[in-house]
C-alpha positions, -999 to +999 in steps of 0.1 A: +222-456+128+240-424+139+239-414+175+240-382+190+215-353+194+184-356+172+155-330+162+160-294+180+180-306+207+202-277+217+231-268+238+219-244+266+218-206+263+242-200+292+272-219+271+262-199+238+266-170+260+293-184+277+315-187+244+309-154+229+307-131+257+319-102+237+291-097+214+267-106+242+284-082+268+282-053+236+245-060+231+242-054+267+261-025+266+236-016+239+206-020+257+217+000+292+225+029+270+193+027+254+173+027+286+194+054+301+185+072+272+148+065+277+147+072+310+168+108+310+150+122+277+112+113+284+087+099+261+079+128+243+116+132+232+124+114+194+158+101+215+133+080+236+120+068+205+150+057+189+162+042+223+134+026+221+139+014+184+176+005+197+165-020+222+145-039+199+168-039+171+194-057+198+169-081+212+161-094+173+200-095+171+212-113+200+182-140+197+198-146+158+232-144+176+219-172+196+206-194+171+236-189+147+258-206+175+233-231+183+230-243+147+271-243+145+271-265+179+248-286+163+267-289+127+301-290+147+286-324+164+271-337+133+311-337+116+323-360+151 
């Protein structure tokens, strides 16, 4: 029998974070500009709307971000 992690075991967020900080650092980048924008324009601006568009379109990405490097932690271990 094989050991190691079975089913969705996963390696927690703060080390998927941890070892790409840049991307995660860029989406949060993202999102303060985004709000900023939000904030300085007003709802009845299209910016706000668009800022608005922006910050979901980086939450979807950095949640597939995250399960991208979980599933290569998980096929990295699988290889040992």
């Amino acid at each position: 029998m094989r050991s190691g992690r079975h089913g969705a075991a996963r390696p927690p967020i703060g080390v998927l974070i941890h070892r790409d900080r840049v991307d995660f650092s860029l989406y949060a980048l993202q999102a303060v500009i985004a709000v900023v924008v939000m904030i300085v324009t007003g709802p009845t601006s299209p910016a706000f709307w668009l800022g608005f568009l922006l910050l979901i379109a980086g939450a979807v990405l950095c949640f597939r971000r995250i399960e991208r490097l979980s599933r290569e932690e998980l096929a990295g271990e699988e290889l040992l």
